[in-house]
C-alpha positions as CSV (number, residue, x, y, z in Angstrom):
1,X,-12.7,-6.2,1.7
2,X,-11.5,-7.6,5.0
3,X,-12.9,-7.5,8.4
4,X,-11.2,-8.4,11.2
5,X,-13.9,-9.7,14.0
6,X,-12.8,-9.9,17.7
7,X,-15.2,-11.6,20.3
8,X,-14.7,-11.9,24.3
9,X,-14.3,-8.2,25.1
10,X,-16.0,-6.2,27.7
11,X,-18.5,-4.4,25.1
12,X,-19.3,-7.9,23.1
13,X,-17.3,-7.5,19.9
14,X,-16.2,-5.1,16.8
15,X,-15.5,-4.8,13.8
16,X,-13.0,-2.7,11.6
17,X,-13.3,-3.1,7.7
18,X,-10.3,-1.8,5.9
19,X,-11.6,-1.5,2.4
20,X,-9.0,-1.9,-1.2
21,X,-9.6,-0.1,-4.2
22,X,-10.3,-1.9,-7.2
23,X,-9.8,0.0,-10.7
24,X,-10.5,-1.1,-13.7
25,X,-9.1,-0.2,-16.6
26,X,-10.1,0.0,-20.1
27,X,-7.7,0.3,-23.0
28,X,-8.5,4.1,-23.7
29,X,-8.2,4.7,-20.0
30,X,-4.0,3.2,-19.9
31,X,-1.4,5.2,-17.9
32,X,2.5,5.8,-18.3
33,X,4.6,4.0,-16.1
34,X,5.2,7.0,-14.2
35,X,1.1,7.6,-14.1
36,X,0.8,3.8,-12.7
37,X,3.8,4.2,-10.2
38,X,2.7,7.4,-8.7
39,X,-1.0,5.8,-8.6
40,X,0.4,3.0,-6.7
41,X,2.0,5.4,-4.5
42,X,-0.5,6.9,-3.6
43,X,-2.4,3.7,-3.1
44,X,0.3,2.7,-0.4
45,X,0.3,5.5,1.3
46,X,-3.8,5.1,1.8
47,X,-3.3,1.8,2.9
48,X,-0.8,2.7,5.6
49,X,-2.8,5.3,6.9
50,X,-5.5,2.7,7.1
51,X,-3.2,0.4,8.6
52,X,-2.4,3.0,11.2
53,X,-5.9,3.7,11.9
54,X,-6.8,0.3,12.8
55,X,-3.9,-0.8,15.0
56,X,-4.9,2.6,16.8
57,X,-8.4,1.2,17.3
58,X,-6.9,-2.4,17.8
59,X,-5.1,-0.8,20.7
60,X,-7.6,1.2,22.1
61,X,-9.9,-2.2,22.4
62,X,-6.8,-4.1,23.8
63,X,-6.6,-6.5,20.9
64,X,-3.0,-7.2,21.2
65,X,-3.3,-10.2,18.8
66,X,-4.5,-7.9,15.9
67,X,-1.9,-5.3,16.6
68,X,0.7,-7.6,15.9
69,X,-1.1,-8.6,12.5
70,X,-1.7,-5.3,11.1
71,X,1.6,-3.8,12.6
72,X,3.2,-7.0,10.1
73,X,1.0,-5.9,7.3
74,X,1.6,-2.2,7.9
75,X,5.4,-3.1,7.5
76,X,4.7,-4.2,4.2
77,X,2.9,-1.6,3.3
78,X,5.3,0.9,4.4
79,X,7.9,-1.0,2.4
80,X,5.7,-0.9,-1.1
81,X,5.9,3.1,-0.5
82,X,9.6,2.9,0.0
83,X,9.8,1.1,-3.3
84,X,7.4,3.6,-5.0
85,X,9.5,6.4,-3.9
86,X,12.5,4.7,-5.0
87,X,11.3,4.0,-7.9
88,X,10.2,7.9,-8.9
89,X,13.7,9.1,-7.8
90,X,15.6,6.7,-10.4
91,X,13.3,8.0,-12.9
92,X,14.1,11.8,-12.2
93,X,17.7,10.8,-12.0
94,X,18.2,8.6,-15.6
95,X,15.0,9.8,-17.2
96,X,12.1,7.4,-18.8
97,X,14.1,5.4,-21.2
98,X,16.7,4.6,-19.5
99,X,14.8,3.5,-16.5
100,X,13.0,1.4,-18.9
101,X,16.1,0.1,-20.5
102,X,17.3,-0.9,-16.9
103,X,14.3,-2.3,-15.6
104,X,13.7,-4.8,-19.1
105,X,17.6,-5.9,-18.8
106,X,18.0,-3.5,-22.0
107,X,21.2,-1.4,-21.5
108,X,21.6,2.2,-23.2
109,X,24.6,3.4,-24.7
């Protein structure tokens, strides 16, 4: 959990908790590849929603300084997605094995 504390303003202070997702996993509960990359997907996309929510709040409380940190992280964020997304779409084009074979260094014929 992080909370991102600002002091100094007008009203006092605030506080914004952005809050991650922890699964655990047992060995009955494993997913495919494409299971785990969608989940993670869909994690991302959470996060940058969050993101978004809290530079929006940032702003309206003229926190400039924390603006430019979660607009940094949010970057980040929205480059995870890109990578999920990518990720899906070589897998619909070459198929599970071969996107396996390619990702391990293991070359088809």
């Amino acid at each position: 959990m992080r909370c991102i504390m600002r002091s100094g303003s007008s009203n006092g202070s605030y506080s914004s908790t952005v809050r991650l997702r922890v699964k655990a996993q047992s060995h009955e509960d494993r997913e495919t590849v494409a299971e785990m990359i969608k989940n993670d997907n869909n994690d991302e996309l959470d996060a940058v929603r969050t993101y978004n929510e809290a530079i929006k709040l940032a702003r309206s409380l003229d926190d400039q300084g924390t603006v430019d940190l979660l607009s940094k992280i949010l970057k980040m964020e929205e480059g995870h997605v890109d990578w999920a997304e990518s990720q899906r779409a070589q897998i619909d084009q070459m198929g599970m094995e071969n996107y396996l074979a390619d990702q391990t260094g293991n070359k088809t014929a």
